[in-house]
N, C-alpha and C positions, 0 to 999 in steps of 0.2 A: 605689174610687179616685176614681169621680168626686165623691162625697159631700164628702171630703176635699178637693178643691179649691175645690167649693162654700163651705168653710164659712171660706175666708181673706176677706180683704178685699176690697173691689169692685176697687181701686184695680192689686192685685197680682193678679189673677182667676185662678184653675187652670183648667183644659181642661174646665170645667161653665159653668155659667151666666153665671157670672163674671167669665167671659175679657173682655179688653180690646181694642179695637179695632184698637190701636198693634200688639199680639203676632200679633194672627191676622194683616194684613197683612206682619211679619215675617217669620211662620213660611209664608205664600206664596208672598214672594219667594225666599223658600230656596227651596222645593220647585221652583219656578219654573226657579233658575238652576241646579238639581238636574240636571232634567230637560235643558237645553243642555251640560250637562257629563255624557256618560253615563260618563268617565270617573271619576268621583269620586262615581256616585250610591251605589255598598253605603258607602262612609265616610260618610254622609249619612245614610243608613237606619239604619244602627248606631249612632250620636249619639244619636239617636230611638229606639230601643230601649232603651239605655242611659239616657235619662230614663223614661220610663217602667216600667223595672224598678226605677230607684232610688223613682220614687213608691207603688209594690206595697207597699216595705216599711212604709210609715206610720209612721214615725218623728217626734217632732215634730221641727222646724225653723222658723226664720226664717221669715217671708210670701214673704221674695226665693225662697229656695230652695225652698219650695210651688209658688210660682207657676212655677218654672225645670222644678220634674218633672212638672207637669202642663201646660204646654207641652212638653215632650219627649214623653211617652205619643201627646198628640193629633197631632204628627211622624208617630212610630211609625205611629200608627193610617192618616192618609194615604198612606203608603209601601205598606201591604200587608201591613202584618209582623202576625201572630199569633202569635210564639212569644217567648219570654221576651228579653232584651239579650244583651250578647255577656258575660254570667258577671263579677259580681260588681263593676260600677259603683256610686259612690257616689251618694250625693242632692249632697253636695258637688259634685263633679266636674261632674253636671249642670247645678248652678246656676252654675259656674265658664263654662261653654261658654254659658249664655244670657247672662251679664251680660255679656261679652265681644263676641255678640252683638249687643245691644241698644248697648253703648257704640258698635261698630263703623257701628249703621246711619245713622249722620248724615253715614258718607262711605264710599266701595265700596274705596277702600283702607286703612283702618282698620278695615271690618269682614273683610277677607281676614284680615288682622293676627291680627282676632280668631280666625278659625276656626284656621287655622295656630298659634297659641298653646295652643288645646285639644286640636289633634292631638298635640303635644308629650305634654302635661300628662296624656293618653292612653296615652300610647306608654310613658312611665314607671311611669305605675300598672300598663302590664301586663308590662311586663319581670318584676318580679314574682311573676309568674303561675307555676303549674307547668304545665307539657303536659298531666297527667290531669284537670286541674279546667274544660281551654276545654270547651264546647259541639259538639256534630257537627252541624257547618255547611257550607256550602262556605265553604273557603279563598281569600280574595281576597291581593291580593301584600300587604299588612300582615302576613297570618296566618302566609306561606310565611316573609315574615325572624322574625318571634319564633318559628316550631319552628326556623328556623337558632341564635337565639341558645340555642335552650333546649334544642341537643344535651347529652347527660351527658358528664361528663368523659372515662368509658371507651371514647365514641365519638371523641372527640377524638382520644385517646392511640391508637385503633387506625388513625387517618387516617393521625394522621405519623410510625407504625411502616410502616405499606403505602409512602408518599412516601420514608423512605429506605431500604426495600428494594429501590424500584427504581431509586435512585440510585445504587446496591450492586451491582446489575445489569445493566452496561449494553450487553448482548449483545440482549436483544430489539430486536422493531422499535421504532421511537415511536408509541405511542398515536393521536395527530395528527400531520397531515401533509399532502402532496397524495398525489393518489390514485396515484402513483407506489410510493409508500411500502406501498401495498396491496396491488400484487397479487402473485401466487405468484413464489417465487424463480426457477424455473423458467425463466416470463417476462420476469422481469426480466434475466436471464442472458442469453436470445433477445436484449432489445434491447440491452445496455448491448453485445451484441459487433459493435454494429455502429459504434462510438465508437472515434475515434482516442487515442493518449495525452494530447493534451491536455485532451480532453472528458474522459475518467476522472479527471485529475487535480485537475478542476473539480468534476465529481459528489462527488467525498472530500472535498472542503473543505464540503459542505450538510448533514450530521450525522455521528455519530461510527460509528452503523450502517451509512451509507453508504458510511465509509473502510473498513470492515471489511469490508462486502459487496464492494468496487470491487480488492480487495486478492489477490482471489480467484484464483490461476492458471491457470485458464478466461478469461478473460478479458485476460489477457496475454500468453497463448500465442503468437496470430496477430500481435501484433506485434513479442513477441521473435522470432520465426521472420525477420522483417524489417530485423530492428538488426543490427549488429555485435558479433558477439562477446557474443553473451547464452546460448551452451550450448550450443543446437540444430545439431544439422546440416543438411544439403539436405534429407536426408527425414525430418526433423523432431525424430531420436531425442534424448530430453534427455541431456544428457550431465555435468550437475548438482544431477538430481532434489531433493537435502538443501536448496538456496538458493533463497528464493522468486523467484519470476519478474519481478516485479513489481522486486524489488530488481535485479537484474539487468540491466534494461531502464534502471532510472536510470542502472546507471554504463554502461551502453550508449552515452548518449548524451557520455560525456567521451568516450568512443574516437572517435566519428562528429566531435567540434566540437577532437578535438586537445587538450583539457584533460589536466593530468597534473604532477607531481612528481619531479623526476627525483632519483635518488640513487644511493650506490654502496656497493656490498653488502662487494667485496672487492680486495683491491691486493695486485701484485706485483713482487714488488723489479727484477726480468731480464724480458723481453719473453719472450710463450707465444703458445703455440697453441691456446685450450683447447676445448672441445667440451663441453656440458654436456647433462641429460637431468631433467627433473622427476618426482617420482612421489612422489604424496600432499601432506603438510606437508615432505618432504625432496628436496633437491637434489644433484646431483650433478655435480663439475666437474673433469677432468682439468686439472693443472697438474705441466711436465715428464713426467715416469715416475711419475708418481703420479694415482690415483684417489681424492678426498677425498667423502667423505657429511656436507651439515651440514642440521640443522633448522630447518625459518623461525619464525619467534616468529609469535606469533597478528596483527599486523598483515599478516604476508606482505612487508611492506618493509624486514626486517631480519633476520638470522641470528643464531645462536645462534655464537660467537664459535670455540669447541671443539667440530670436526670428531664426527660420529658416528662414523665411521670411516675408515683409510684403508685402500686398494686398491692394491701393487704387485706388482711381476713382471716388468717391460718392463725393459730396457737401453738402452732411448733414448726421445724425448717419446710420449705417446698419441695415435694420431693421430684416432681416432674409437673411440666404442664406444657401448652399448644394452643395455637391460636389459629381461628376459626371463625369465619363469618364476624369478621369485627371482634372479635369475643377471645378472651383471655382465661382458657380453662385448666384449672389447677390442681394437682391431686397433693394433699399436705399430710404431713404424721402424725398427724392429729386425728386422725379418720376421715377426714371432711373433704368435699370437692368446692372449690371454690368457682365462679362466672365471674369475670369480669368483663363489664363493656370498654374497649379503647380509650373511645374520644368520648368518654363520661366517667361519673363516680359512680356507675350503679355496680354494686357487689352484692352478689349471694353467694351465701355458703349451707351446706346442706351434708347431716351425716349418711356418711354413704358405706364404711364398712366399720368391723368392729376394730381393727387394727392398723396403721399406717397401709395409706394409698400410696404403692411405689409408681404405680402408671396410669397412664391417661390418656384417650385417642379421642375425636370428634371429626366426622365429616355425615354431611349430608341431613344435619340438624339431629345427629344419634351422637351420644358421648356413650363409651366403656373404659372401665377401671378394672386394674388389677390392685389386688392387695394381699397382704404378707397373712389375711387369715385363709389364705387359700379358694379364693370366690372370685371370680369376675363377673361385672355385673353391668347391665345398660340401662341407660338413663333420655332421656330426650331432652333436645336444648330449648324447646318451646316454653316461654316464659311463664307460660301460665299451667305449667307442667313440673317443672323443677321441682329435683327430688324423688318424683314418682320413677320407682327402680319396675324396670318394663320387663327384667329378666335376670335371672340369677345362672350364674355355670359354674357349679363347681367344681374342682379342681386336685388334682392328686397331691401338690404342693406349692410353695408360694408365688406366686407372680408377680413377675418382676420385670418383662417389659410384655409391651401389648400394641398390636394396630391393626386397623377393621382394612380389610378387604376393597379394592377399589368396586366390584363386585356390589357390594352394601346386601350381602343375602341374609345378614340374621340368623345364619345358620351355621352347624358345627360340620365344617365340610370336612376335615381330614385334621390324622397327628402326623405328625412330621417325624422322619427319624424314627429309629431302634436300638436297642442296645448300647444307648448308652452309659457312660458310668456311672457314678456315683457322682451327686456332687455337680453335675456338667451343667448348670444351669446355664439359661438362654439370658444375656443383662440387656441387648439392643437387639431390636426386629424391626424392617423397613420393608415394605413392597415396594419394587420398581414399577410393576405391572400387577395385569389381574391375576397372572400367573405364576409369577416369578418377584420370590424375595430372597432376601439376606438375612445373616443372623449372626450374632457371637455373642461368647462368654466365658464362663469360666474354664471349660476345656481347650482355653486358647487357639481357639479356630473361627476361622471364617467360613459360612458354608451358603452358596450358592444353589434356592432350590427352585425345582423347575414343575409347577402342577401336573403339566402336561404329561411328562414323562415316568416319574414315580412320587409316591411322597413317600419313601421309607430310605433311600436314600440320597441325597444332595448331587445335584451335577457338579459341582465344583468346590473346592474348601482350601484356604489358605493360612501354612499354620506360623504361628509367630514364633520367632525363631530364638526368641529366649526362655520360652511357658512364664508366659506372663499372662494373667488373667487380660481380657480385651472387656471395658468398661463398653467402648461405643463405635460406631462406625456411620461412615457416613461416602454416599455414591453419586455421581453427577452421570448418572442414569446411561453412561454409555463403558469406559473405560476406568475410570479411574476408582480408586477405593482408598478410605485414610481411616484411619483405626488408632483408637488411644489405649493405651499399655497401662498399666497398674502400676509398676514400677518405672520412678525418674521420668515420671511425665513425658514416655517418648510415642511420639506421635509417628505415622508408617504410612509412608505412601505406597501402593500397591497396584500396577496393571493389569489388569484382569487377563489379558491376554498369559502373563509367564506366570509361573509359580513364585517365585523367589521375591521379597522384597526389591521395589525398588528405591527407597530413600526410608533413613529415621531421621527424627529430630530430637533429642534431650530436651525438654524445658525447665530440667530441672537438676541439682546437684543434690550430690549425697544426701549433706544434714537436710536439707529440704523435700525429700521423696515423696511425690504424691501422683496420685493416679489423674487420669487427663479422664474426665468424670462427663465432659460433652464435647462433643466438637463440630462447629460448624464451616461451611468454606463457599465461598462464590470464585468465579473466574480470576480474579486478584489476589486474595488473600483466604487462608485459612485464618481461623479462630479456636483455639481450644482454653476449654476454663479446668484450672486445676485447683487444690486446694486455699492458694492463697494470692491466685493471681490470673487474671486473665491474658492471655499472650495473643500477639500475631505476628504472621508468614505471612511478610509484603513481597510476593511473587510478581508483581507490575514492576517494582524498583527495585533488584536485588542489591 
């Protein structure tokens, strides 16, 4: 090689004898500005290799481009390099990068120009290349992007079959993330229960895993146990396993802010009394002497137009009834108590006092009635018994609502209360527990009583805040309480937690005032029947 440069011209001299004075100061100051930039010194060393592998081949060529490979070799040679270039550089290419070079050195930004032109003119010739033809070298970041571009196509296609599988799959975690994202669910469960609802509702808007994760009914529990009407009872039991919790707790909060749609399910031509009772998708609503069953359509804020069935037997209106073991038991103003089976026509009726039966309770195959002649009395639901009155209690005056004990003792355990007025009669009585009921009537109060603690006076009483007589009330056995008013059919939502009202509703206007006579409610909607019309508070859709 060196021979070969020896034998060009003085003027163009190869990296022998020949060399010129103007190149080797040249190829100096390369090396020179090499060595201040250690950034850029292997692209510098490779150039230099790269002439002097194109001079090995001895090819003839111009004097320019002699003289350009042997100034490249004697590069090489100062850098350190003893192994061949970087695979398959021309003599061309070399003499492209010295003339570029040499035009460059008469000013330091035209010879950048130049180098940056050859990097190019480099970069092209090796795109080129195949992957099994480079050298085993180390890899500098040139060498890392051309095996990028010089993946095979079968690698491509299997990249972005993996990319939208997991697009296809978006139940894992995410790949990346903060280190929240990482750790065990477990843990993550420990802290998010320590987040109120608004913080969860914030966490679910940060990725789609996270809404899924935050959605978790673990994690809802503790604060539907806290809302209004979300299912749970005092001591916790869910009492709507099927509906997620998390759903629940939203429409928890239209009941807690009074949001709601009011509308009305059913209308009656003559003023009633009606008394109604829920059980599943169907309802159930005394009108006159009659017991009608109708279906709610999948919203829950509308009926199916044609009765599932009706229910009579009475000779005068129904004044209360409950259902029970399949069974549809009715106390009427006619004296009489009526059975009815569901999903059949069998009807009995059987006189049971000497003056209208205002009330009626059955569990545990015992039925007792109250009645306006001052008697309560128990009966068994055993078909082959109906009728036969097991027990009589009579009573200081009339009775007017009644319900048996979860308990089932048969026995007269305690009077409730003292001193009260004249007049104060009880119209709705509910057990929550074996220990603990409710009560209201006509002295416009709510009273809270607790066995445990005293029976003479109420732990708790909530008074309605216009003296209006309280027809009925009804509790979703943790927080909540709703009560119907006497007057203008206005129905009262109540937290047991505060004193004070927290929501009324009017159902009704002046010329039309009637007392809200029953009322029932699930997690969606309340129901209350008044005299000429059945209503509902769609709390799901306000």
């Amino acid at each position: 090689m060196g021979s070969q440069g020896g034998s060009g011209p003085p003027g163009n001299g190869g990296p022998g004898e020949g060399e010129s004075g103007e190149a080797r100061k040249l190829q100096e100051g390369r090396a020179a500005r090499g060595k201040r930039r250690k950034g850029k010194r292997k692209g510098k060393a490779g150039a230099g290799q790269d002439g002097r592998g194109s001079g090995a081949e001895g090819k003839p060529e111009p004097p320019q481009a002699k003289a350009a490979a042997g100034l490249g070799a004697e590069a090489g040679a100062r850098a350190g390099l003893g192994e061949e270039g970087e695979g398959g550089g021309s003599v061309q290419e070399g003499a492209r990068r010295i003339v570029r070079g040499e035009e460059g050195s008469a000013g330091a930004g035209k010879e950048a120009e130049g180098r940056d032109d050859g990097k190019k003119e480099e970069w092209r010739v090796r795109t080129g290349w195949r992957e099994e033809a480079r050298p085993a070298r180390a890899q500098g970041r040139g060498g890392q992007a051309w095996g990028h571009l010089a993946r095979t196509g079968a690698a491509m296609a299997a990249e972005a079959a993996e990319e939208e599988a997991a697009a296809r799959e978006p139940t894992g975690r995410p790949a990346a993330g903060p280190a929240l994202l990482r750790l065990p669910e477990e843990l993550l469960l420990l802290i998010c229960s320590y987040l109120d609802m608004q913080a969860l509702g914030r966490l679910a808007q940060v990725c789609r895993w996270l809404r899924r994760f935050t959605s978790c009914d673990l994690l809802w529990r503790r604060i539907a146990r806290a809302s209004l009407n979300s299912g749970f009872t005092r001591l916790g039991t869910d009492l709507m396993a099927s509906v997620p919790v998390k759903e629940r707790v939203k429409v928890s909060q239209n009941w807690r802010l009074g949001r709601c749609r009011e509308g009305i399910l059913l209308k009656w031509r003559c003023s009633q009394m009606p008394w109604m009772q829920l059980e599943g998708d169907s309802l159930y609503i005394s009108q006159a002497n009659f017991i009608l069953a109708y279906q709610f359509r999948p919203d829950g804020a509308s009926l199916n137009r044609r009765p599932l069935g009706v229910f009579a037997g009475h000779d005068e209106d129904v004044c209360h009834f409950v259902l029970a073991n399949s069974h549809i038991i009715s106390a009427g103003g006619d004296g009489k108590i009526g059975v009815h089976k569901i999903h059949s026509t069998f009807t009995v009726k059987y006189s049971a006092h000497e003056q209208e039966v205002n009330c009626v309770d059955c569990k545990g195959g015992i039925i007792v009635s109250g009645s306006r002649d001052r008697t309560a009395k128990v009966w068994p639901l055993a078909s082959g018994r109906l009728g036969q009155c097991l027990h009589t209690i009579q009573t200081e005056d009339r009775v007017w609502s009644i319900a048996i004990s979860p308990l089932l003792s048969g026995q007269l355990m305690t009077h409730l209360g003292s001193d009260f007025p004249p007049g104060a009669g009880v119209l709705d009585v509910m057990y929550e527990s074996p220990s603990t009921l409710l009560s209201c009537g006509y002295d416009t109060y709510v009273r809270y009583w607790d066995l445990r603690t005293s029976v003479r006076k109420c732990v708790m009483e909530w008074e309605e805040p216009h003296d209006s007589t309280l027809y009925c009330l009804q509790t979703d056995g943790n927080h909540l309480l709703a009560t119907g008013s006497s007057y203008y059919g206005v129905v009262r939502l109540w937290d047991r937690r505060q004193r004070a009202c927290l929501h009324a509703f009017p159902l009704t206007s002046t010329p039309l005032s009637s007392p809200v006579y029953c009322l029932r409610f699930t997690t969606k909607h309340l129901y209350a029947a008044l005299s000429y019309n059945l209503h509902v508070l769609d709390f799901q859709n306000p």
